[in-house]
N, C-alpha and C positions, 0 to 999 in steps of 0.2 A: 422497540429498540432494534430488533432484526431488520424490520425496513431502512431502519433510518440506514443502517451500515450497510444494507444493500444496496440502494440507491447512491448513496458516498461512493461504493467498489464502483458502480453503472460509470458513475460521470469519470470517476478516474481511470478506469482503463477505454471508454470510448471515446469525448475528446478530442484528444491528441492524436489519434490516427488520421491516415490520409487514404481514402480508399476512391478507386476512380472506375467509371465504365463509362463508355461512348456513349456520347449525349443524355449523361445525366449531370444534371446541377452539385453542386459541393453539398448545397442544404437537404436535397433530395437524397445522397449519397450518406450526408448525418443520418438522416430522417430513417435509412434502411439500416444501417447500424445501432442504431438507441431500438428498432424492432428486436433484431437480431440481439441485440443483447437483453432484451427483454424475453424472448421465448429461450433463450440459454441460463437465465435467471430459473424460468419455471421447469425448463428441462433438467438442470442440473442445482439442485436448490444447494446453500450453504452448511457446510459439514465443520462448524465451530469446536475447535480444541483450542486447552491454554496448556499452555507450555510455558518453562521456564527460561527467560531473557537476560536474566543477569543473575548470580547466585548472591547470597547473603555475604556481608565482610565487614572487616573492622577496617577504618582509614585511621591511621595513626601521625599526626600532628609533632614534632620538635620542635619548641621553640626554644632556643638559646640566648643567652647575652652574659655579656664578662662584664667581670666586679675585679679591676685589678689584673689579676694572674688569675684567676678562677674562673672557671664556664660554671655557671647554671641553666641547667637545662630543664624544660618540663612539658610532657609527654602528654598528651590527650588524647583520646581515643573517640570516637564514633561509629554505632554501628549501623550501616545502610543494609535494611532487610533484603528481601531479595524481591527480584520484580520480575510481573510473570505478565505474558500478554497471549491475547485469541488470536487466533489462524486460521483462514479457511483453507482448509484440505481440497476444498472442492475449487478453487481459483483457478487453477491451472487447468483443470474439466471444461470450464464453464467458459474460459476464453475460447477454447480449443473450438468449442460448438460452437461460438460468435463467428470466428473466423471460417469456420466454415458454413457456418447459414450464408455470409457474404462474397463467400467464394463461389457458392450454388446459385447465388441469384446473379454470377457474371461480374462482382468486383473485382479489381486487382488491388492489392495491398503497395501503397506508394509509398510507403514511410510514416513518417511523422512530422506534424506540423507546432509552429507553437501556438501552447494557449494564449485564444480571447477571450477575453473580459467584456463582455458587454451587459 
């Protein structure tokens, strides 16, 4: 399970960048980033905490309708637990190193491009 969400983090932050040096290819230029994010994977491994996302509560419901001159009302309640999700601590490390393995090897950082689907 830790690969799998490793690999998921790899493809989503690498991507969508746009990194360029003279006279090298877009694909060659992928090809040095999916490196570089690969030895920033093993340099900087993932530091998983769950924390809390949303706290526990009651959602409370009115529904109303008139009989005449009379409201009746009536009240239902639900309780949504609370919902907790994992974090890598270490995300921000491990880009940091990406970005700079790719800086050492002579890229410049262009932006961002959008995703293809192929």
């Amino acid at each position: 399970m830790r690969h799998i969400a490793l690999l998921i983090m790899l493809l989503a932050t690498s991507c969508a960048e746009r990194w360029t040096r003279p006279g090298v290819s877009e694909a060659q230029a992928d090809a040095a980033n999916a490196q570089c994010g690969h030895q920033a994977a093993m340099a900087v491994p993932p530091a998983m905490i769950r924390r809390l996302a949303a706290p526990a509560r009651v959602e409370r419901h009115r529904d109303c309708r008139r009989d005449g001159y009379r409201e009746y009302c009536t009240v239902t309640e639900r309780f949504i637990p609370e919902r907790w999700e994992d974090v890598d601590m270490n995300a921000n490390a491990r880009d940091g190193w990406r970005r700079q393995c790719m800086v050492s090897q002579g890229f410049a950082f262009q932006g961002y491009r959008p995703l293809r689907v192929e």
